[in-house]
KESETOR-338219 format. One record per residue (C-alpha): x, y, z; residue number from 0; residue in three letters. Coordinates in Angstrom, 3 decimals. Layout:
BEGIN
u,v,w,i,aa
X,Y,Z,NUM,ALA .
...
END
This chain:
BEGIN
u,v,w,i,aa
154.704,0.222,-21.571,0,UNK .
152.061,2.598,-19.418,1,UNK .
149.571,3.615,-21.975,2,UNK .
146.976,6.682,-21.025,3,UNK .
145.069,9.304,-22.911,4,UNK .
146.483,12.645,-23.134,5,UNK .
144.784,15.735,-24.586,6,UNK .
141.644,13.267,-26.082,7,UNK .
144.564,11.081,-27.864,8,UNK .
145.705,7.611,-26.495,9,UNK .
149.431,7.859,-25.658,10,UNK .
152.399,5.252,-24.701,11,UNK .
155.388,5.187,-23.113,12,UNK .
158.017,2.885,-22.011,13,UNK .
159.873,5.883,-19.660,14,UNK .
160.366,5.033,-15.914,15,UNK .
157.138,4.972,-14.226,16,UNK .
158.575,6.661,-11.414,17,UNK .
158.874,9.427,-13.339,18,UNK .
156.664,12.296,-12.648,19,UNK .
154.180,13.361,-15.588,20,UNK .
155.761,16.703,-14.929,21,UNK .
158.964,15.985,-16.127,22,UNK .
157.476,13.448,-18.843,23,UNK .
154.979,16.286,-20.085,24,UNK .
157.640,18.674,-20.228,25,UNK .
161.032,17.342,-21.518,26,UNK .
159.759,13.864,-23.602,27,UNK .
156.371,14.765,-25.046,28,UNK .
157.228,18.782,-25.440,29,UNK .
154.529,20.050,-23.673,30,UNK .
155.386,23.361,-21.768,31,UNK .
152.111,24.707,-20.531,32,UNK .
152.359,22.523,-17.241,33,UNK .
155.038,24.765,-15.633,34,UNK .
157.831,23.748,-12.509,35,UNK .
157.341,26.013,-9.459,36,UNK .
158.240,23.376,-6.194,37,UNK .
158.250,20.141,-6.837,38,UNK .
156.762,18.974,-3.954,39,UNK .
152.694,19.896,-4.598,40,UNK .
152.700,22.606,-2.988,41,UNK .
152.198,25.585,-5.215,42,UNK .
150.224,24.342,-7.753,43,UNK .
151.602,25.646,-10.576,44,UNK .
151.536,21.944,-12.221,45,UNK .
148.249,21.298,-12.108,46,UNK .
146.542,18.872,-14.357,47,UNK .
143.421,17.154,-14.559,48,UNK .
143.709,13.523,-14.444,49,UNK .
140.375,11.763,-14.625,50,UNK .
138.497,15.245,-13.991,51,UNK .
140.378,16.145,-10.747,52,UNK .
142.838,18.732,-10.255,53,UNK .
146.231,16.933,-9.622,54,UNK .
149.600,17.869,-9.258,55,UNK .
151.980,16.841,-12.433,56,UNK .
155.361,17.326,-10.026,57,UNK .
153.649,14.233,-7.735,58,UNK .
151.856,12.015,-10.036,59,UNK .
154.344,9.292,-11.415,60,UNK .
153.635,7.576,-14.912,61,UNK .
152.643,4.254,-13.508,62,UNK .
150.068,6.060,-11.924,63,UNK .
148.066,7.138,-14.658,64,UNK .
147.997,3.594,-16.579,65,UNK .
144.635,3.605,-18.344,66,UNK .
143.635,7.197,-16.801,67,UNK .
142.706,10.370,-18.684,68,UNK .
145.300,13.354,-18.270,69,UNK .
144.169,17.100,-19.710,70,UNK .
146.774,19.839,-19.933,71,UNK .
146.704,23.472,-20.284,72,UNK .
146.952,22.878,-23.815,73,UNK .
143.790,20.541,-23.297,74,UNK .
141.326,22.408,-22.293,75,UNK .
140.397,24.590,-25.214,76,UNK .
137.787,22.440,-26.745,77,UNK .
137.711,22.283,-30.530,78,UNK .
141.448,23.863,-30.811,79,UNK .
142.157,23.071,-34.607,80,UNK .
145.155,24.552,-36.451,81,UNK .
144.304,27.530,-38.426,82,UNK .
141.684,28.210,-35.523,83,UNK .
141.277,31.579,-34.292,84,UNK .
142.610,30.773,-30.868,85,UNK .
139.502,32.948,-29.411,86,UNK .
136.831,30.632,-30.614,87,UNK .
138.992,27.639,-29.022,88,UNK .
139.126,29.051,-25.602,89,UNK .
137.808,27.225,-22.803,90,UNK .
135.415,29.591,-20.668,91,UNK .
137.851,29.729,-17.559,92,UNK .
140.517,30.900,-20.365,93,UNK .
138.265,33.534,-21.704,94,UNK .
137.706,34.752,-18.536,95,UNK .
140.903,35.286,-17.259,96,UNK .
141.865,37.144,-20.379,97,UNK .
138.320,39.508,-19.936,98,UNK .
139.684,40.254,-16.553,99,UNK .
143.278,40.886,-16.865,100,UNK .
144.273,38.044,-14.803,101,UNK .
147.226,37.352,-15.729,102,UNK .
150.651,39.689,-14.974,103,UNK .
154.001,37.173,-15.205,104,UNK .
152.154,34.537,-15.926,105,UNK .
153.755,32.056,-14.184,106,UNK .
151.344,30.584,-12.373,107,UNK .
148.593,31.130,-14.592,108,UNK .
147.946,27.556,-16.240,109,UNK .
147.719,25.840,-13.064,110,UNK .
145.250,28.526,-11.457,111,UNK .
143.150,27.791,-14.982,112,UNK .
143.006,24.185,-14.815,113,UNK .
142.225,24.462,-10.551,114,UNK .
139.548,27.094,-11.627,115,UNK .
138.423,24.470,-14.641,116,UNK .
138.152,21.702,-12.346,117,UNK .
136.204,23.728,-9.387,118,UNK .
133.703,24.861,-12.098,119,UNK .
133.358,21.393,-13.926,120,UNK .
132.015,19.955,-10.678,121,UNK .
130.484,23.031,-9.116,122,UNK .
129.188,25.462,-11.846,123,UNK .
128.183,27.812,-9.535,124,UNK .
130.459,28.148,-6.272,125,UNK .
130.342,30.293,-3.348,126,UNK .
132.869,32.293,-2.289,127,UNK .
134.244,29.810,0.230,128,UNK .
133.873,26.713,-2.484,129,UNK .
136.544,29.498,-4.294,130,UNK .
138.318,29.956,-1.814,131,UNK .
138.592,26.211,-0.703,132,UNK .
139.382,25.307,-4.646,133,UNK .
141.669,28.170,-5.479,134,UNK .
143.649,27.454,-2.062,135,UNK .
146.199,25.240,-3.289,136,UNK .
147.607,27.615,-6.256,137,UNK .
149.911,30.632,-5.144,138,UNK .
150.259,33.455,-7.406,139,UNK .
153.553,35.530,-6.500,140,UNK .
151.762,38.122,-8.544,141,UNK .
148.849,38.745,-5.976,142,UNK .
146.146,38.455,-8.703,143,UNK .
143.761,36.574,-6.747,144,UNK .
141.213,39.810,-6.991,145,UNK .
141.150,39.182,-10.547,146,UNK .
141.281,35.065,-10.245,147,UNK .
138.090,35.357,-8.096,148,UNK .
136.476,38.194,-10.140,149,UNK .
136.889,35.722,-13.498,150,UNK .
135.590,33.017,-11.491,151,UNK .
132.247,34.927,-10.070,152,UNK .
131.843,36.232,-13.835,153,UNK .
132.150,32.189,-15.269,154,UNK .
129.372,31.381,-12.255,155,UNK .
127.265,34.033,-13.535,156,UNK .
127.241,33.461,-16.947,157,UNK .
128.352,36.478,-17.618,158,UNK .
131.785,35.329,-19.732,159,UNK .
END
């Protein structure tokens, strides 16, 4: 049994613990946020937090996270509660990239949030090269990066 704490709730499972959390988070536990873009770490689009660190859900195996903390996109609104207004919930980083239009297929999108989440939770106020050195892992077929940096210079302002 690999037991870890998802979302701010303890969790258990007895699958594989080769499999990856991608595939777990996805198809067992019916959590969809965490998307599939190439399997191999390289796009980013699976990003997770596991103990406060951006990590890659396609790479990190169950047995890997015995005892660790895991957030998902659906993890880091704080306060989410059903019946909510899902405004109030938001996490800043989420706010954000709605205020700026980041988003356009979306794709992509949770993974830049919870790279952007991460970069922010350790440096609350990054340069544009701590950006650029955070945000360099996550591809956006899009091309929104404009917009992904403009939401992140607004969060390290204060100003959303």
């Amino acid at each position: 049994m690999i037991e870890f704490e998802l979302n701010g709730r303890a969790v258990s499972t007895d699958a594989d613990a080769s499999m990856p959390l991608l595939w777990w988070l996805r198809d067992i536990h019916g959590l969809t946020g965490t998307k599939y873009g190439c399997g191999i770490g390289a796009c980013g689009a699976c990003t997770v937090h596991i103990d406060g660190e951006p990590g890659r859900a396609c790479l990190s195996s169950l047995g890997s996270l015995e005892g660790r903390k895991v957030i998902t996109i659906e993890g880091l609104a704080h306060g989410a509660v059903a019946g909510t207004p899902a405004a109030t919930a938001l996490h800043v980083v989420q706010r954000a990239w709605m205020d700026h239009d980041v988003a356009q297929c979306g794709y992509c999108q949770a993974g830049q949030i919870m790279s952007a989440a991460a970069l922010l939770s350790a440096n609350p106020r990054p340069d544009e090269a701590a950006i650029d050195a955070a945000m360099a892992g996550n591809l956006c077929r899009c091309g929104t990066y404009p917009r992904i940096r403009a939401a992140l210079r607004a969060v390290a302002a204060g100003e959303a």
